[in-house]
N, C-alpha and C positions, 0 to 999 in steps of 0.2 A: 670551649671556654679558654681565654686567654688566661698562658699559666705564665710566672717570671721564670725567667731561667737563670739570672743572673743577679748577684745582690745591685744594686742600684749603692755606689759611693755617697759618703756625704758632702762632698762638691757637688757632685753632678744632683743631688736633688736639694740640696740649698740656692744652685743657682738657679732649678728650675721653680724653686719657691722665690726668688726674687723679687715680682713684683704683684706678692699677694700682701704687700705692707697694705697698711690703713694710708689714705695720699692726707698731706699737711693741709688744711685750709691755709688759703691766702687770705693775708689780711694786711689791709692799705691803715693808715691815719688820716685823718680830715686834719684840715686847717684847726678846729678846736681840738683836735691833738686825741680825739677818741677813737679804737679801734672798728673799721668798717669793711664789710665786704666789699670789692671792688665791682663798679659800675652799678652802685647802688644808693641812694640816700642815706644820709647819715642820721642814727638814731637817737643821738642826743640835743644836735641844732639844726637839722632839717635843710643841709643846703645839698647839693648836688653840684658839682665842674665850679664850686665858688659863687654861685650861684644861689638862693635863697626858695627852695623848690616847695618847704611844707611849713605851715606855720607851726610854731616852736609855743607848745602848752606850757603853760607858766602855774604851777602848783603849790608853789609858792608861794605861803602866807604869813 
């Protein structure tokens, strides 16, 4: 069984925790100026590259 022999520094094990961060989502804006995943449809007016991809449900009464 593997035993440590040495105390492990807090440099050398923060850097090897470096890259267990949580990663940022990316996030683009559409031309109507709402937050979107990128190479995705946009969920509030339905266009794609400027484009007009899903038709836009109008709920409003």
């Amino acid at each position: 069984m593997a035993v440590q022999q040495n105390k492990k520094s807090h440099s050398r094990k923060c850097m090897r925790r470096s890259h267990d961060r949580v990663a940022k989502p990316t996030v683009i804006y559409c031309s109507c100026g709402a937050p979107t995943k990128p190479h995705s449809v946009c969920p509030s007016c339905g266009k794609y590259d400027g484009r007009q991809v899903e038709p836009v449900a109008n709920n409003e009464q």
